[in-house]
N, C-alpha and C positions, 0 to 999 in steps of 0.2 A: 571739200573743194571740187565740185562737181564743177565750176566753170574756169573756163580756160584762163586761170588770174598767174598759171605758172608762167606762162608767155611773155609778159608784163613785165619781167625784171625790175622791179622796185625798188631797187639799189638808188639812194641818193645819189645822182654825180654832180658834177662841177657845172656843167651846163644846166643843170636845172636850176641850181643855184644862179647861177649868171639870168636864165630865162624869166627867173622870177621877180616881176613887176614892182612890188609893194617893197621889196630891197633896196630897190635904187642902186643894183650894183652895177660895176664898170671895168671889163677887161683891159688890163693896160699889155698886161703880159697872159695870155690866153693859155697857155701850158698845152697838157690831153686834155680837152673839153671831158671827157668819159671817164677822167680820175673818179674813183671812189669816195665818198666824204661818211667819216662813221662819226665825228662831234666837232662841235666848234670851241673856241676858247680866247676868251679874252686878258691876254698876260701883255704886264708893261715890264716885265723884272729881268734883267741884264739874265744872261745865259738861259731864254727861256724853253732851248729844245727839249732839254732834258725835262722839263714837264711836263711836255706834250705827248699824247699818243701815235702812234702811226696811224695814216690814212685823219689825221685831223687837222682842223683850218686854224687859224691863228689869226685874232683880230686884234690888231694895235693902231696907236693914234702917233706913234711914233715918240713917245714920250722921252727916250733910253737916246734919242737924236737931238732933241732939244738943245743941247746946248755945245753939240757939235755938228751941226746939219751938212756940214761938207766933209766929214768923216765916213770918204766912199768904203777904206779897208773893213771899218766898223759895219760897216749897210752890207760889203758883200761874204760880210763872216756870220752875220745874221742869216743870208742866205746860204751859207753853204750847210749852217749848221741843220737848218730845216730842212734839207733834201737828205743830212745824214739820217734823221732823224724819223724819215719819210711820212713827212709832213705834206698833207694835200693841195697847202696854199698859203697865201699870206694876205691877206684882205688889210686893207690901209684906211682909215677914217680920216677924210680930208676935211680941212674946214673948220677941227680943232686945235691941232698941233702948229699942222701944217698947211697952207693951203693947195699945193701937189705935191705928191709924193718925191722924197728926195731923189736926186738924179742917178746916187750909189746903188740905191735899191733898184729901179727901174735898168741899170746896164747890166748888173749881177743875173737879176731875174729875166732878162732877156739872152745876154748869156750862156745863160743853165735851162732857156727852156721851162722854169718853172714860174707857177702860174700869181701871177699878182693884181691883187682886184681893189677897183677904190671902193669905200663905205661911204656915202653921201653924208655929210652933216647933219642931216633930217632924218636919218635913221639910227635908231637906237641899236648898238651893239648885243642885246637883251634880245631883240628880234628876232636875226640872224641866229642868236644861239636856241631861239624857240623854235625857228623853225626848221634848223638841223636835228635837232633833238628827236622832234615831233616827226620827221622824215625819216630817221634810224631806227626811231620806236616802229613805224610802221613798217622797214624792209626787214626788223629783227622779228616783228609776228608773222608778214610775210614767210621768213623762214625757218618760223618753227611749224607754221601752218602746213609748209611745202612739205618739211623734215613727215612730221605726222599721217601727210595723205602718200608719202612715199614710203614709208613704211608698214600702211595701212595696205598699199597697194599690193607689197609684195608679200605679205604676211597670207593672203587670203592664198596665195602657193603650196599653206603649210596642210590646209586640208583637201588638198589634190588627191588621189592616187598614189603620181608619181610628182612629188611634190619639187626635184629638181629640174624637168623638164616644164613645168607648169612655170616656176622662176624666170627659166628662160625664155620663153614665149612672152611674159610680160614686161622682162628684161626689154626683150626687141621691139616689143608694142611702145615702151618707154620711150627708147631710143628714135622712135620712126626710120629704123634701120635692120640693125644685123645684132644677135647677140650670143656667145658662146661661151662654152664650158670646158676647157682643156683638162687633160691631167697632166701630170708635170711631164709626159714622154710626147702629148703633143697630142694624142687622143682624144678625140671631140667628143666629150660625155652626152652634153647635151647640146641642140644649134637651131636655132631659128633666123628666117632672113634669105637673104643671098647675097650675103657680101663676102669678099675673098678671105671666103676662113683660112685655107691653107697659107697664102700669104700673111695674114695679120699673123698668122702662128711663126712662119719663118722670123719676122721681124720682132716678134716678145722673145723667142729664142738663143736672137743673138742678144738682147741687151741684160742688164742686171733683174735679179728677180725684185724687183720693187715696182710700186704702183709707176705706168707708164701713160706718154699721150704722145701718138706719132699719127702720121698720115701714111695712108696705102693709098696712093692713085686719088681719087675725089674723095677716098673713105676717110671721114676721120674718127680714131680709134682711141678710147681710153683700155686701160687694164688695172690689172689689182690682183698680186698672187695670195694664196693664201694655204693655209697647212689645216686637214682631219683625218683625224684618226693617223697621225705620221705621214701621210701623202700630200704631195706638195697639188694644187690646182692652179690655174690661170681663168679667173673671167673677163671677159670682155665685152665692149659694145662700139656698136661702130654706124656712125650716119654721115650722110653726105651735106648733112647740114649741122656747120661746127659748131653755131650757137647752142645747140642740143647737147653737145658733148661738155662745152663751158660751161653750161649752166646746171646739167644735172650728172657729168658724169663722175666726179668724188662723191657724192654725195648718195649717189643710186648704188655705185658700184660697193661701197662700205656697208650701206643696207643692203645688198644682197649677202655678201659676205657673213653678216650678222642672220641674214632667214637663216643660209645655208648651214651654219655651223646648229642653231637651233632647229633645222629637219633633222641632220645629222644626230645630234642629242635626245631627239625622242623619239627615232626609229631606235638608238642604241640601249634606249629604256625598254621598247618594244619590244625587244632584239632579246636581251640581258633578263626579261618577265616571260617570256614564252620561254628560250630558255631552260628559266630555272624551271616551270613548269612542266618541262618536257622531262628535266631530270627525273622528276617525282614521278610521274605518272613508268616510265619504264622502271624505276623501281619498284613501285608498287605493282607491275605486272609483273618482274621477274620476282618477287614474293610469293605472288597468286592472289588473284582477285576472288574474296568469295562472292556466291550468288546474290548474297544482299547489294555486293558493292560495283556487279556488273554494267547497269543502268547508269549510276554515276560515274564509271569510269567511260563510257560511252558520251555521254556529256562530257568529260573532259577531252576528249579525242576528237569530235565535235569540233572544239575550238580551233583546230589545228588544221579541217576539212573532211575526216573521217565520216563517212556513214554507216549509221549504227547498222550492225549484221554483215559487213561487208566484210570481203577474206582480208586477213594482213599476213605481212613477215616479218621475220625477228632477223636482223642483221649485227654480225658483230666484224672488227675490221681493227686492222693495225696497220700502221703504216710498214711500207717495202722498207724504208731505209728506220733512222732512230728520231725517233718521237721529239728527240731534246734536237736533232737536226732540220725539223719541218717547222713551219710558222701553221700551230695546229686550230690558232683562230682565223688565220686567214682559212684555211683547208673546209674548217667546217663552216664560213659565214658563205664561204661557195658551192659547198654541198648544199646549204637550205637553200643557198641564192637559185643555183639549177634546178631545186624541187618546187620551188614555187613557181620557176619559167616555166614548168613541164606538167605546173596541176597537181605535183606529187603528194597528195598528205604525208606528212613524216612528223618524227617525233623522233628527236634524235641529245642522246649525251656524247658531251664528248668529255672521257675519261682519263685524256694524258696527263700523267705526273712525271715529271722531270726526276723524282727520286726514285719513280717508280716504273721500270720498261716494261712489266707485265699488262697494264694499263692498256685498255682498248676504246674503241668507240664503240655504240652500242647506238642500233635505231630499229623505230618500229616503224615500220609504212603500207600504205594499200597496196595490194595486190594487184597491178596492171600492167599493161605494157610498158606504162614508163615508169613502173617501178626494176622493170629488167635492163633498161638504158641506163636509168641511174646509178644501178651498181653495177652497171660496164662499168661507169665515168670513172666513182671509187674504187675499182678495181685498177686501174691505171695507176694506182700512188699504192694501196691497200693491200695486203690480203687478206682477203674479205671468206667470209663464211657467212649462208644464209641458210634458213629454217624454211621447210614447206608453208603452205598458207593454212590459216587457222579462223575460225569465227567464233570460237567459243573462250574466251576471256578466262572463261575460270580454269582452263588446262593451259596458260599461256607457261607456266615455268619448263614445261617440259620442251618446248619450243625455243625456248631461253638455250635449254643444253641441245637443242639442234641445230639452231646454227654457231655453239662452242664446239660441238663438232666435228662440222662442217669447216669452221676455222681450224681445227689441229689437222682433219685430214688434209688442207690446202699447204697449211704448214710442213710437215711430213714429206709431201711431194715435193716441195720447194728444197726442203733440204737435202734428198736426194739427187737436185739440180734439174728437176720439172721448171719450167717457165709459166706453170698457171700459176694464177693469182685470185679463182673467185671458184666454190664451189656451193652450188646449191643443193641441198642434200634430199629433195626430195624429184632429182633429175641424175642422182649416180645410179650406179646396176646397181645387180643383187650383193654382188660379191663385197663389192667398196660398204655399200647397207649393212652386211656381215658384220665386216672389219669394225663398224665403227660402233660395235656395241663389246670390242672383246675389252679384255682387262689385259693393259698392255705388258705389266710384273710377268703375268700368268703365260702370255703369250710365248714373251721372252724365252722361258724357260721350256716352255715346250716345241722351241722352234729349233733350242741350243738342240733337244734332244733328239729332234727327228734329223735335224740337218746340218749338226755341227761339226760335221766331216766336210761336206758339201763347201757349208761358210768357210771354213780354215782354207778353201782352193780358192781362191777372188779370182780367177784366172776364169774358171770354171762357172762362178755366179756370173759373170759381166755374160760369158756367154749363154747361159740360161735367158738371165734377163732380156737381153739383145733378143734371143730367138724365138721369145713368146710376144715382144713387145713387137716383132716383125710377121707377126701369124705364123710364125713354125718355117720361116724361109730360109733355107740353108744360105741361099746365094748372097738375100737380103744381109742377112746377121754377117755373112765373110766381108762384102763391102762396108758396113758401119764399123767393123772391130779390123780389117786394112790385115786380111788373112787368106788363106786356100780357104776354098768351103772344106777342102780335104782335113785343116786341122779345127775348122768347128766341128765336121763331123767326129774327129777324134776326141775333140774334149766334150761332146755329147755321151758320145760311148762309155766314157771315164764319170760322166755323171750318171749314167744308168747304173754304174754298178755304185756308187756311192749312196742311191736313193733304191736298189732294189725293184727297179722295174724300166721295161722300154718307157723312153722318153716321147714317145706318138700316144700311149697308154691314157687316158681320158681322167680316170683317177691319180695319174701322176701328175696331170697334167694341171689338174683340179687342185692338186697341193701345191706344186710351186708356183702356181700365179697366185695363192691364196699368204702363201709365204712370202714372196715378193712383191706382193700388189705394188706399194707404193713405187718401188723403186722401176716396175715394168710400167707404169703409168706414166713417170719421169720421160721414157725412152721416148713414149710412143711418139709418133709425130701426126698430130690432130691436119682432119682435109677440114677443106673449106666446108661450112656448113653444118660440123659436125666438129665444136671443138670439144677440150675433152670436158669442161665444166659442163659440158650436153650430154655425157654417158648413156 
């Protein structure tokens, strides 16, 4: 439908029928000239509404009057039944029955406003039904023809890029106006035009969520809500010229509704295939890749944006609160959603089980700068644990248990009531590097022994803790613990003799940061520039 035949409105009305020559027909009672006519019918049989369709003409020769022709109650029950019926018209064949139309009919129909037309005696009742027929045949091709190039029109949206904002553009082309994409808070997803979006949004807001058609100012507006993936949206479209909105806006707005929900379905295929692909591919690296299968696994990484030989990292990640408390698909279709805004390649499972609170997330991504933004982002929900950068695929398991970790150390601090939440392990010192290779059973037991007098005084570790976590500041540690420095210094004194040497002493000093790490890390208070996940 490359030519403008939309314009044309091909609807058979009442005035055409009236216009048309070779009818011989004759408005006695003119009605809407612009009625719709979808068939004609020729019925002589007593109660003929109920045979009739709506939007159809009704030709009679008045046969059912014949033998009471001044039975106006009769004529104008005939009429009223046809307007219940919504009947388009009543067309009357003069010249057989009757020679004018009886007077009942004519005051009823005038009356009511509806429309009554005589049939010239010289024309055959057969006519009139050919060439209603023949006129509905052509507005019903008419609009399947329109249905098809309207569909055709918006469908070519689906291999856009951004196959929603491509809809909308062509929405508004449609429209020769304005056209937009609400979410159900009122959020303009997508908008093309300059028509008063905020306003068209205020007035769908206050009405019921169902398809609407209002005016704003000159604008006139259709709508159509509709629900994916659980989310309520509003489309709309809006011209200043209404015939536009009458003529294509149900009919645009339900076909876009229908792209939309089918982009929706096959990015969700898209979505749901990369995905499970992603799954595979991290477990097959936290396996171990051998050398035959490094190439191939390189190709599949590929797919996701990866370049072969480049550094990655291993990330693992649990959420801050409980897993069964977070919507974990919303969480992770926004982690990918922000890696792909930022270029990120990633490759990412997400491992929550609702029976299961062990359960993590687990990603592999390039090593860039905005793979360190990214897991800022997931660190705000997360705590997160990552692995230094790696390029050699076939040592990837060991990286697997660097940033598990990296995750328990983050954990550890937190439960000592640290407020980090992201630790990357090849950014801690040496000491944290120590720690995170001891055997924690072993630890335990050697920690009972060297410092299990020490531990029994909490009085005495807080202020240990406090005074290393403060670089050894007397005054510092007496302000945080709301003391004299007079009795930090005293419970200092009572720790040197508990651990067998001055507390300034470098190898004493060397054990109890190494014996408290986590919980002096907890203390510390990170400056700007220099937080502690930066060690």
């Amino acid at each position: 439908m490359a030519s403008d035949t939309r314009q044309q409105n091909p609807r058979l009305t009442l005035q055409q029928l009236i216009d048309e020559p070779s009818l011989q027909l004759s408005a006695i009672e003119p009605g809407d000239p612009s009625t719709v006519i979808r068939s004609a019918h020729s019925i002589e049989i007593e109660n003929p509404a109920r045979w009739l369709p709506p939007q159809s003409i009704m030709l009679t020769t008045g046969l059912r009057f014949v033998d009471r022709p001044a039975d106006r109650k009769a004529q104008a029950r005939l009429i009223d039944e046809l307007i219940a019926a919504d009947v388009a018209a009543l067309l009357f064949g003069i010249g057989v029955k009757f020679l004018e139309v009886p007077r009942g009919l004519r005051e009823a129909a005038r009356q009511r406003n509806f429309p009554l037309l005589t049939v010239a005696a010289s024309t055959p009742f057969l006519a009139i039904e050919d060439f209603v027929n023949r006129g509905v045949l052509s507005t019903e091709t008419y609009l399947l023809q329109r249905t098809v190039w309207l569909q055709n029109e918006l469908l070519h949206a689906l291999s856009a890029s951004d196959p929603v904002n491509a809809l909308v553009i062509r929405l508004g082309t449609l429209s020769r106006g304005a056209a937009v994409l609400y979410e159900g808070t009122g959020h303009i997803v997508a908008s093309t035009g300059h028509g008063p979006l905020r306003l068209i949004w205020e007035e769908i807001a206050a009405r019921e969520p169902e398809p609407q058609r209002f005016a704003v100012g000159q604008w006139e507006v259709a709508t159509r809500p509709f629900a994916l993936r659980g989310s309520l949206f509003r489309l709309a479209i809006a011209s200043r010229t209404s015939s536009v909105i009458n003529d294509l806006g149900p009919d645009v707005l339900e076909t876009a509704e229908r792209v939309l929900a089918a982009a929706n379905a096959a990015r969700s295929l898209v979505i749901s295939q990369a995905q499970a692909e992603a799954v595979r591919i991290i477990s097959a690296l936290r396996a171990g890749v051998t050398t035959s299968q490094i190439r191939q696994t390189w190709d599949r990484l590929r797919a996701f944006g990866f370049r072969v030989g480049d550094p990655i990292r291993v990330v693992i990640a649990r959420p801050i609160g409980s897993p069964v408390e977070i919507d974990t698909a919303r969480t992770t279709d926004s982690l990918l959603e922000t890696a792909h805004a930022e270029g990120l390649p990633v490759v990412l499972s997400d491992e929550y089980r609702q029976e299961d609170p062990a359960t993590r997330l687990v990603a592999v991504l390039a090593d860039s700068p905005a793979a360190r933004s990214w897991t800022d982002v997931l660190a705000r929900t997360h705590v997160t644990g990552a692995s230094g950068p790696l390029t050699d695929l076939a040592v990837t398991p060991q990286y697997f248990e660097e940033a598990d970790t990296a995750w328990q150390v983050v954990s550890r601090r937190r439960d000592r009531g640290s407020a980090e939440t992201i630790v990357r392990l090849d950014e801690v010192d040496f000491a944290t590097w120590l720690l995170t290779r001891r055997d924690d059973a072993r630890v335990s037991a050697r920690l009972d022994h060297h410092f299990g007098s020490l531990i029994a005084a909490p009085d005495l570790v807080e202020t240990v803790v406090v005074y290393l976590a403060t670089d050894q500041d007397v005054k510092a540690t007496a302000q945080k613990l709301f003391v004299h420095p007079n009795t930090v210094r005293y419970r200092l004194r009572n720790v040197e003799q508990l651990v067998g040497g001055p507390i300034a002493a470098a190898k004493i000093v060397a054990n109890l940061y190494l014996a408290f790490q986590d919980e002096i890390v907890a203390r510390v208070e990170p400056t700007v520039g220099n937080e502690l996940s930066s060690e």
